[in-house]
N, C-alpha and C positions, 0 to 999 in steps of 0.2 A: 322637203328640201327648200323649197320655195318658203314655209313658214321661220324655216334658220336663217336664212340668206336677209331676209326681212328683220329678224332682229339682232344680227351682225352689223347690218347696215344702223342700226337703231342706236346701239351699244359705240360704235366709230362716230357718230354725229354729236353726241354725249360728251365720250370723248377729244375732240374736237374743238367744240363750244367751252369745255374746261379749259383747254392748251389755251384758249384764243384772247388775249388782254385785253382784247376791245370790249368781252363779254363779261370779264372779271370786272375791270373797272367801272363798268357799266352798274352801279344799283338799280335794282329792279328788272333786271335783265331774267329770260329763261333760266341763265344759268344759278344764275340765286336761288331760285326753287332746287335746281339738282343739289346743289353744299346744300341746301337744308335739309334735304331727303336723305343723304349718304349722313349728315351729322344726327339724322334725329334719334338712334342708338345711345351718344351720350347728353342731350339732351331730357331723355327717358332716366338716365341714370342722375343726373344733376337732380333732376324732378322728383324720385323717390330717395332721395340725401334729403331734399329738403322737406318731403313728407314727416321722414324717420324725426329731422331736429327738432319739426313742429311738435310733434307724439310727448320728445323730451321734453318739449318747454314745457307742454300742457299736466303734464305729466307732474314737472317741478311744479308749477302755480297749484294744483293740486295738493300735492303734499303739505305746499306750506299753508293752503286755507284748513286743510284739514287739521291742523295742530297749532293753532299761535292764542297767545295771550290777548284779550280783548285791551285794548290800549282804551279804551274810554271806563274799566273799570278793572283795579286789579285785585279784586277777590275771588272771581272767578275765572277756570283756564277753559277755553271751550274747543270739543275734539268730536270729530266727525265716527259714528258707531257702524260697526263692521258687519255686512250681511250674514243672515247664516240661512238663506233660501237656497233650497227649499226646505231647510227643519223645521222650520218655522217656531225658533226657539224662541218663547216669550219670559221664562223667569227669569234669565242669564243673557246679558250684551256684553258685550267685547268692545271698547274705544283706543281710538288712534292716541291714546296718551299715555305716557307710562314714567318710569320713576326719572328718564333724561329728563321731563316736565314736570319735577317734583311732585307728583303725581303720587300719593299713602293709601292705604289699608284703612279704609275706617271715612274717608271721605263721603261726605253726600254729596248725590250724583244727580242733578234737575234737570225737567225736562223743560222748563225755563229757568230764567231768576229768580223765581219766588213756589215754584210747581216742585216738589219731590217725588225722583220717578225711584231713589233704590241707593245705595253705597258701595262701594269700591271695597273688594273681598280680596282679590290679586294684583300682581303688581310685577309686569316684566319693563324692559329696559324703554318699548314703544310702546305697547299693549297692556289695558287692565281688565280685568274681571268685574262687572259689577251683575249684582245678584238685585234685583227690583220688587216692586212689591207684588210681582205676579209671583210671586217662590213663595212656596207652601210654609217654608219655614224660618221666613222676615217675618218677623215682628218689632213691633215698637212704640210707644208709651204715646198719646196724643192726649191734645185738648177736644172739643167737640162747642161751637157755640161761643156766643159773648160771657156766658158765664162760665167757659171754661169748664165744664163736665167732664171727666178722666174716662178715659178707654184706653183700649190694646189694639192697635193695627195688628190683625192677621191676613197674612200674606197668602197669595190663590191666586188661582182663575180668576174668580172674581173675590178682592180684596173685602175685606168686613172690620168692622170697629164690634169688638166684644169685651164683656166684660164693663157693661155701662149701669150702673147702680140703678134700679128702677125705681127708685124715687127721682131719680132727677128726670127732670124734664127738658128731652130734646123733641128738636123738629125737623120737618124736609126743608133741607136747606142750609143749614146748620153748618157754617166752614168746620173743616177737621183740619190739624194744625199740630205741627211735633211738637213733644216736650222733652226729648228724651236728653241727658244731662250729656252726652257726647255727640251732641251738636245742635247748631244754630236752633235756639227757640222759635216759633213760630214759621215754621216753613209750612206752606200748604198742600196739604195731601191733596184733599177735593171736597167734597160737601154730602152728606146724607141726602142718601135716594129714597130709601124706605127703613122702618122699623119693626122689626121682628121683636114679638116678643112671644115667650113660652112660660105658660102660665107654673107649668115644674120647674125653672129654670129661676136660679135667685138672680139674674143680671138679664140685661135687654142687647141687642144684635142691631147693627145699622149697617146695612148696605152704600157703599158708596158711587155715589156720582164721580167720574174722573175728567174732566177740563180736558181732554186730550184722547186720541184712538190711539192704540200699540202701532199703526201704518203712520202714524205721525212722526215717528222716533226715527229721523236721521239725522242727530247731532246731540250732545246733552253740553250742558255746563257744569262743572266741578266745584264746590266749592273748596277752595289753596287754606283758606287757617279755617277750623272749625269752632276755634274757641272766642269769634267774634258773635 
């Protein structure tokens, strides 16, 4: 009984101190603590509105780094590549780019400006398909070397230049470099790691060095006309 009567009286003095003008008018008065304590329910509420708009902006500034045209050069579009963990799918990526960013079927797809990681197979309104040179079944016509020596990029696990004449003579080191007539000449694969050769075999096999780890690919650049 005694512990009611004690917070009746507690509850009346609160009370009180609110009615009282001297304590209203008063800044920094007790009673400023109490309006802050009865208001801090929409305070809480104003506080998670402005969480939520933050989320939205972050959200927009996102979207738009994810997808915009490099203003300091316009041949290529550059668009941020869409997880697929845990499959850990290596032949095939998925980018925030699609045909609203003029974005074709047949485009090479770098893993810089000048690095060829694979070309654009699909083609939705945001999102494209590209197939890279870990897919067994990418292939495509290179150079090998200053003197330009012809191979075949076959596509894998790990990627191989086959089909290299064994009279010619390559070496470790050796830039690999596209020739294939539907698109840009000299884009750079990566460079001979070793040479396999088989003595039954009429052509020699080069393993390639690649400028870059598969954990590195969180963005590609597009190349927009192929026919430069």
């Amino acid at each position: 009984m005694k512990k009611i009567l004690i917070v009746i009286a507690y509850v009346a003095g609160v009370v009180l101190l609110v009615a009282t003008p001297f304590f209203v008018l008063k800044p920094g008065r007790f009673v400023d603590v109490s309006l802050r304590v009865f208001s801090l329910p929409s305070i809480l509420d104003e506080l998670s509105a402005l969480k939520k708009e933050n989320s939205e902006l972050k959200g927009k500034l996102f979207s738009l780094e994810s997808s915009y045209l490099l203003p300091a050069d316009s041949r290529y579009l550059y668009g941020k590549v869409f997880s697929l963990y845990p499959f850990n799918v290596k032949n095939r990526i998925y980018i925030a780019l699609g045909s609203d960013n003029g974005i074709k079927s047949g485009q090479p797809v770098m893993f810089s400006k000048t690095v060829l990681l694979g070309q654009i197979t699909g083609v939705s309104t945001n999102t494209s398909e590209v197939i890279t040179i870990f897919d067994s079944s990418y292939s495509l016509p290179v150079k090998i070397g200053k003197k330009g020596i012809d191979g075949l990029l076959q596509g894998g696990v790990a990627p191989e230049i086959g089909l290299i004449d064994k009279t010619k003579q390559i070496a470790v080191g050796d830039e690999i470099f596209t020739a294939a007539k539907d698109m840009p000449y000299g884009l750079l694969v990566g460079s001979v790691k070793s040479v396999k050769e088989d003595p039954s075999a009429a052509f020699l096999k080069a393993q390639i060095s690649l400028p870059y780890a598969l954990s590195d690919i969180i963005d590609v650049y597009v190349i927009r006309d192929v026919s430069r």
